[in-house]
C-alpha positions in Angstrom: 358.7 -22.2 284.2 360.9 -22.5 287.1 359.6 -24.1 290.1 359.2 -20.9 292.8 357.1 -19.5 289.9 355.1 -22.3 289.6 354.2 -22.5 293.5 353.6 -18.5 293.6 350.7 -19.2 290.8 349.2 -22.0 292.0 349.1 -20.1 295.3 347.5 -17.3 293.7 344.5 -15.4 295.5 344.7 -17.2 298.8 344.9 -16.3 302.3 347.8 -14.8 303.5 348.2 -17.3 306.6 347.0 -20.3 303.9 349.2 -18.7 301.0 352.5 -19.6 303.2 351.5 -22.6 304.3 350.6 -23.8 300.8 353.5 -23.0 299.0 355.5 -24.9 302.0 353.5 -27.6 301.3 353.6 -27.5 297.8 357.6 -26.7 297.6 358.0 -30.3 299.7 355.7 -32.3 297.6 357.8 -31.1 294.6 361.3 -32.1 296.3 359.7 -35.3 297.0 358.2 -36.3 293.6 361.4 -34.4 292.1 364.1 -36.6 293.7 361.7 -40.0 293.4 361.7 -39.1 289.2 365.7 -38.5 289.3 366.2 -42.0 291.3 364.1 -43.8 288.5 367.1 -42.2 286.0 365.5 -38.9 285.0 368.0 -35.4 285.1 366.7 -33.0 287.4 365.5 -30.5 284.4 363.3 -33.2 283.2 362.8 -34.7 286.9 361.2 -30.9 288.1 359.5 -30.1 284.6 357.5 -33.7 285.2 356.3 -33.1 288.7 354.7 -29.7 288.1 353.3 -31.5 284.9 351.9 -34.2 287.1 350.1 -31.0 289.5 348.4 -29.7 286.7 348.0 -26.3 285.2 349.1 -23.6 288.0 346.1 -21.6 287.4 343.8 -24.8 287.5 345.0 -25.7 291.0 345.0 -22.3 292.3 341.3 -22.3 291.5 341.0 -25.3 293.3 342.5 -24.3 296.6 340.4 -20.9 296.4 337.4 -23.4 296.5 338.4 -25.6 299.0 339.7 -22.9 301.2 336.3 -22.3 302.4 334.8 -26.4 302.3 336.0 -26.6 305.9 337.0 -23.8 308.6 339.7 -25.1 310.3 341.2 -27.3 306.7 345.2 -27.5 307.4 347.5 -26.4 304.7 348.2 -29.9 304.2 344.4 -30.9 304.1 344.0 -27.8 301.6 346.3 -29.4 299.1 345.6 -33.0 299.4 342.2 -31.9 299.0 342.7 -29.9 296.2 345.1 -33.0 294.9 341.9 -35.2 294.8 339.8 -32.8 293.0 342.7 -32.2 290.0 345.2 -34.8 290.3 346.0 -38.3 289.3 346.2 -41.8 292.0 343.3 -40.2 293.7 343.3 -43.3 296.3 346.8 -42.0 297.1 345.9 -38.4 297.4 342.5 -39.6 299.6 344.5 -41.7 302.1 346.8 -38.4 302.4 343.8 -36.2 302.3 342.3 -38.0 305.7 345.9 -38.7 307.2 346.1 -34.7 307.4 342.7 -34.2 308.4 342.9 -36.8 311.5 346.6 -35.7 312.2 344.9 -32.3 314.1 341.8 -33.1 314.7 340.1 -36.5 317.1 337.0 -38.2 315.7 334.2 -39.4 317.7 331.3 -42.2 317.1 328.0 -41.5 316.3 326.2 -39.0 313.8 325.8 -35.4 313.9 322.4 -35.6 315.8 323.5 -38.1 318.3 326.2 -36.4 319.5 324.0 -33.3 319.3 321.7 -34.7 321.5 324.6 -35.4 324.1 326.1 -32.3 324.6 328.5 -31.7 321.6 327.7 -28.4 319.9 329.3 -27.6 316.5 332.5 -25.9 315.9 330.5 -22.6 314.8 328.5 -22.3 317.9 331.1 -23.2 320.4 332.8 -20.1 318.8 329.9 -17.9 319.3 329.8 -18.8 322.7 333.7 -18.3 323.6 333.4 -14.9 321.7 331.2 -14.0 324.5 333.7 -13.9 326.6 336.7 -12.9 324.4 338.1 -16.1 323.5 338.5 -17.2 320.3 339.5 -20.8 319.0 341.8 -20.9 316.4 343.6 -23.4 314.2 347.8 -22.5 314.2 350.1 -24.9 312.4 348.0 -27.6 312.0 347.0 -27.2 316.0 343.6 -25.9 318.2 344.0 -23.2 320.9 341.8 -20.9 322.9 342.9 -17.1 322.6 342.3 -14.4 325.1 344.1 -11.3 325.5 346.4 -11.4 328.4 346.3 -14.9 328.8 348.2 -17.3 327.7 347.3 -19.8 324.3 345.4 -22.9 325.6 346.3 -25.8 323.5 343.6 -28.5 322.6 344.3 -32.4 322.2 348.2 -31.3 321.8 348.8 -34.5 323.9 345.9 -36.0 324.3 345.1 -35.4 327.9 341.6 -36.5 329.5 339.1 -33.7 328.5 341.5 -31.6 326.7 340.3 -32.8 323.4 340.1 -31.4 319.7 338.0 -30.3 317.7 335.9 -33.8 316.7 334.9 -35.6 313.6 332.1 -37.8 313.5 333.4 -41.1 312.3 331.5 -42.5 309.0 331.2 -46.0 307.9 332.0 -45.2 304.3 333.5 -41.8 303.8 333.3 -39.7 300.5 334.8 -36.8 299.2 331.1 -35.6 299.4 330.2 -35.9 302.9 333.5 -34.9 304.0 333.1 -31.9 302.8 329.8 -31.7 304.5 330.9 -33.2 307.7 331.0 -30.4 310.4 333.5 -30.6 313.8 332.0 -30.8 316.9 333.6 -29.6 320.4 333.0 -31.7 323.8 332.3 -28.7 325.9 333.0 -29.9 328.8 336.7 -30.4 327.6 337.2 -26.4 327.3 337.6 -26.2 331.3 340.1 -28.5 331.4 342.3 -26.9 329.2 341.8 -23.2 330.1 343.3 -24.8 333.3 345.8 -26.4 332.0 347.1 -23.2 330.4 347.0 -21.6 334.1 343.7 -19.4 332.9 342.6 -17.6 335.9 339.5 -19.5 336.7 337.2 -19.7 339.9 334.7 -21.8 341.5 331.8 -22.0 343.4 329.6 -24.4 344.9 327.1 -23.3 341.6 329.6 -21.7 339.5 333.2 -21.2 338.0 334.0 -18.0 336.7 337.2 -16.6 334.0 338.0 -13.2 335.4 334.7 -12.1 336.9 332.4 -13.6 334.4 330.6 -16.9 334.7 331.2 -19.6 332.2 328.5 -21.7 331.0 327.6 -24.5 333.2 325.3 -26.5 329.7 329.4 -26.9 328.9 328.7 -29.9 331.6 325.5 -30.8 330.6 326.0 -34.2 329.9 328.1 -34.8 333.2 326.2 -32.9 335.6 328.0 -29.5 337.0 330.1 -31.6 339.9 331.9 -33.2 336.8 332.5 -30.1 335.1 333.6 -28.4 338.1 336.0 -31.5 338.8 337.6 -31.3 336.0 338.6 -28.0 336.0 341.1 -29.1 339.1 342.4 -32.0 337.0 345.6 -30.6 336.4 346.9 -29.0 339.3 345.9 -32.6 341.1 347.6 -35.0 338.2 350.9 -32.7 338.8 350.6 -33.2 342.1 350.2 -37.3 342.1 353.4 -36.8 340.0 355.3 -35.8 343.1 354.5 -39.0 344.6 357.1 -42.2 344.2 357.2 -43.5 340.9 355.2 -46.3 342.1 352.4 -45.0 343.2 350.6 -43.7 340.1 353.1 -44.9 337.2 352.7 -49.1 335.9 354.3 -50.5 332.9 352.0 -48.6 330.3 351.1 -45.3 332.3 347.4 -45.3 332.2 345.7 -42.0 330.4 344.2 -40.4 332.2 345.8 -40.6 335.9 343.1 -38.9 337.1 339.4 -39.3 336.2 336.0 -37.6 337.9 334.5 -39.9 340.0 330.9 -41.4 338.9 328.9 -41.7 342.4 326.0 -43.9 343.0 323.0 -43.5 345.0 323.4 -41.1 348.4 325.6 -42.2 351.2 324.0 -43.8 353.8 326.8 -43.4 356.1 327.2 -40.5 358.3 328.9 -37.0 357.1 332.3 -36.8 357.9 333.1 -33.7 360.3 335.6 -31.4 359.0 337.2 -28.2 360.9 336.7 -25.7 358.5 334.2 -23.5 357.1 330.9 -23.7 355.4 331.2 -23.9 351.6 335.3 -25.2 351.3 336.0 -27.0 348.4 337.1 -30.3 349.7 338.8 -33.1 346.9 337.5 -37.2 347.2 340.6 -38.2 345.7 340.2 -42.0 345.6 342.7 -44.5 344.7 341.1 -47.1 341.9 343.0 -49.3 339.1 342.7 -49.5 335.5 343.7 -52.0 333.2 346.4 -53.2 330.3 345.0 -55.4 328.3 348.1 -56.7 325.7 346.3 -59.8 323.6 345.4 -62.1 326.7 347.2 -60.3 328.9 345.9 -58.4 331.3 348.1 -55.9 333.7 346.6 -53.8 337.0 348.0 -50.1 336.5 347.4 -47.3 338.7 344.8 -44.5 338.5 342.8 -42.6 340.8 339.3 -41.2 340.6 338.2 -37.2 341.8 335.3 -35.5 343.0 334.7 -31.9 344.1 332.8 -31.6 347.2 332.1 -28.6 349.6 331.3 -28.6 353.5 327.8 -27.5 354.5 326.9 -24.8 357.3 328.0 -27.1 359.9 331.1 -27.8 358.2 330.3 -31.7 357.6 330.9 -33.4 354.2 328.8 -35.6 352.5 330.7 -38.2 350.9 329.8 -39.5 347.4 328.8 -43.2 346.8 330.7 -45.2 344.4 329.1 -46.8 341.9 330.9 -50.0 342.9 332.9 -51.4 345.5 332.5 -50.9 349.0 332.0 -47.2 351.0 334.7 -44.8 350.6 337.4 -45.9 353.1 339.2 -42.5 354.8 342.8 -42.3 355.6 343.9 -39.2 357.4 347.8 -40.0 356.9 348.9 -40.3 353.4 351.3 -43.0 353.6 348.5 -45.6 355.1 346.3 -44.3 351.8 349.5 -45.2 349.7 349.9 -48.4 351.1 345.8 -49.6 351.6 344.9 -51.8 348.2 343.7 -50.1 345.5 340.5 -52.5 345.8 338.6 -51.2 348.7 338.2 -47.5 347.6 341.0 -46.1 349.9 340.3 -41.8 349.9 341.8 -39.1 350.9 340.1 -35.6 351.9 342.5 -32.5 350.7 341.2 -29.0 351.5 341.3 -26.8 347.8 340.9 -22.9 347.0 338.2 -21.7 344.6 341.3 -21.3 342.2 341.6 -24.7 340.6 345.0 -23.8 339.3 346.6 -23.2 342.5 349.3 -26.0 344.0 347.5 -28.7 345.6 348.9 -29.9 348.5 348.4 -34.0 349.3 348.2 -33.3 352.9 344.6 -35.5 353.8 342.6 -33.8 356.2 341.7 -35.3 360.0 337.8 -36.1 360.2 335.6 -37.4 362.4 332.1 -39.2 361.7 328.6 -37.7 363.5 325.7 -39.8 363.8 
C-alpha cells in the first residue's frame, strides 16, 4: 500500500474540514518518521512501509479519529491525531506531550476548576455560543485559530496575539492531567473579552451610559459581570486608544520589554471627595480618564519601570460636570489640560488627561485633553 492510500483510509468517514486537515497532518508525520528511518540506514521502500506499520492498521485509526472527532468541539487537526496517536500508538509519553503541545498552541488555560471560574463570570464554550447565536455571531475554530463570524462583518480573531481581553477560548489548568479528564475538560470563554475583540476587528459597536449596542441590538452587559459595566464598557475603547498612544514618541509608552497590555481599565477606589471637574460640553459625553501609571520588568533581581497607562469611561452629567474616579492608590487624579505637561509630569502622581469620545468606540481618538475647571 502506497502511502496517499494509506492516509485516504485512515482518513475515512471524517469531516470534510477535519478530513483535509488530517491527511495534512498525517502526510507530514509520515515524511518525518519516513526520512528519521532512512537516516538510521533504512531504503525509503522499507523506510515508508515501517512508518505506516508503526500507525497501525488504517482502518483502526480511522476509527479512532471518528471517535475523537466529537471528545472535544473545537479539537485541532493536530490535536485530533495526537489524540488518536495516544489511543493506538506506541511512546504514548511522546504522543501525550504532543497531544497537549497542540491543544495549548490555540487555546489559553486559566487557574481554578470548572465551578470556580463558573462562579466568576466564565461561562462554557457551549453557552457563550448560544448566546452569540442570538445575535448572529458564531465562534468558530479555523486553522487551528478562534474567531467571531457575522455576516457583513469582518472575522474577529481571539488570543491571535495575545492582546489584553482578547483572549481564547480557556482551559482550566489541572494538577495532574489524564487522558481521562481531558477529554472531559470543557473550554471556558472570559466574556468580557468578546468586546474587546469585536472592536478590535472594527465591529460597529455603540455605547451608552447603560449600554453598548452591535448594529441596533444590545449586547449583554452579565458579559461584564465580574468587572462591573464601566469595565466592560472601557474596554471596548481599548483599541482605538492603544493605537492612539502609539502615535506618541517612542518613549512615552514603549521601555526595554514593552509591557502587555499598554493600556488597562482603571480599578477606582472609594468616591472622589474632590469637586467635579466642569467640562463645556453636553450632558451624557463619553469623556476617557486616561492616566499615566508604570508597570514592571522583573528579570531575576532585576527590576525595570516600563510604561503603561490606566482607562476609564466616564460621562458628564446634566450640568455637564465630571466626576472623576478615585484610584485605588496613589494620590487624586492630577489634570493636565496640555498634553506635553501630561508627558513630561512623573508617572508617580497619577498624571490624567480628559479626551472627549463618540458612542462609537472604534472611531480615531484624538489625544487632544480637554480644558476644565473645578466647582465647589
Amino acid at each position: 500500500m502506497n502511502v496517499e492510500t494509506f492516509i485516504r483510509n485512515a482518513t475515512r468517514g471524517l469531516s470534510r474540514r477535519k478530513r483535509a486537515e488530517a491527511q495534512a497532518e498525517l502526510r507530514s508525520h509520515l515524511h518525518e518518521r519516513t526520512n528519521q528511518l532512512i537516516l538510521l540506514g533504512k531504503p525509503l521502500p522499507s523506510a515508508q512501509a515501517q512508518a505506516m506499520q508503526e500507525l497501525g492498521a488504517p482502518g483502526e485509526i480511522a476509527r479512532g479519529l471518528r471517535r475523537t472527532e466529537h471528545v472535544h468541539p473545537l479539537l485541532s487537526a493536530g490535536a485530533l491525531t495526537a489524540l488518536a496517536g495516544v489511543l493506538l500508538w506506541p511512546a504514548p509519553y511522546v504522543l501525550w506531550e504532543r497531544l497537549t503541545g497542540e491543544i495549548y498552541k490555540s487555546v489559553g488555560t486559566i487557574s481554578g476548576t470548572a465551578t470556580e471560574l463558573k462562579e466568576n463570570g466564565y461561562l462554557p464554550l457551549a453557552e457563550v455560543q448560544r448566546q452569540l447565536g442570538e445575535f448572529g455571531i458564531q465562534l468558530l475554530q479555523e486553522n487551528d485559530s478562534y474567531l467571531l463570524r457575522r455576516a457583513g462583518l469582518p472575522d474577529a480573531p481571539l488570543g491571535q496575539d495575545k492582546s489584553y481581553r482578547c483572549l481564547p477560548p480557556l482551559l482550566p489548568e489541572q494538577g495532574h492531567l489524564t487522558l481521562n479528564n481531558l477529554m472531559k475538560l470543557p473550554l471556558f470563554i472570559e466574556t468580557s473579552s468578546l468586546v474587546n475583540c469585536m472592536a478590535r476587528a472594527n465591529w460597529p459597536l455603540n455605547v451608552s451610559p447603560i449600554s453598548i449596542s452591535l448594529e441596533q441590538q444590545n449586547l449583554p452587559l452579565s458579559w461584564g459581570a465580574q468587572y462591573g459595566t464601566t469595565n466592560l464598557l472601557t474596554q471596548a475603547y481599548l483599541p482605538s486608544l492603544t493605537s492612539a498612544l502609539k502615535q506618541l514618541p517612542t518613549n512615552a509608552w514603549q521601555g526595554d520589554s514593552n509591557p502587555e497590555p499598554l493600556v488597562i481599565p482603571f480599578t477606582t477606589g472609594n468616591p472622589n471627595p474632590t469637586p467635579p471637574a466642569q467640562l463645556n460640553l453636553a450632558a451624557n459625553t463619553p469623556v476617557l480618564a486616561l492616566v499615566k501609571a508604570q508597570s514592571w520588568h522583573h528579570d531575576g533581581s532585576r527590576r525595570t519601570p516600563l510604561p503603561t497607562f490606566k482607562a476609564a469611561l466616564l460621562w458628564t452629567n446634566a450640568r455637564g460636570q465630571l466626576e472623576l474616579p478615585q484610584p485605588l492608590d496613589g494620590p487624586p487624579l492630577q489634570l493636565y489640560s496640555t498634553r506635553q505637561a501630561w508627558l513630561d509630569a512623573s508617572r508617580t502622581e497619577n498624571a490624567t488627561v480628559l479626551l472627549k469620545l463618540t458612542a462609537h468606540p472604534t472611531a480615531k481618538i484624538e489625544l487632544t485633553p480637554l480644558s476644565t475647571t473645578r466647582r465647589d
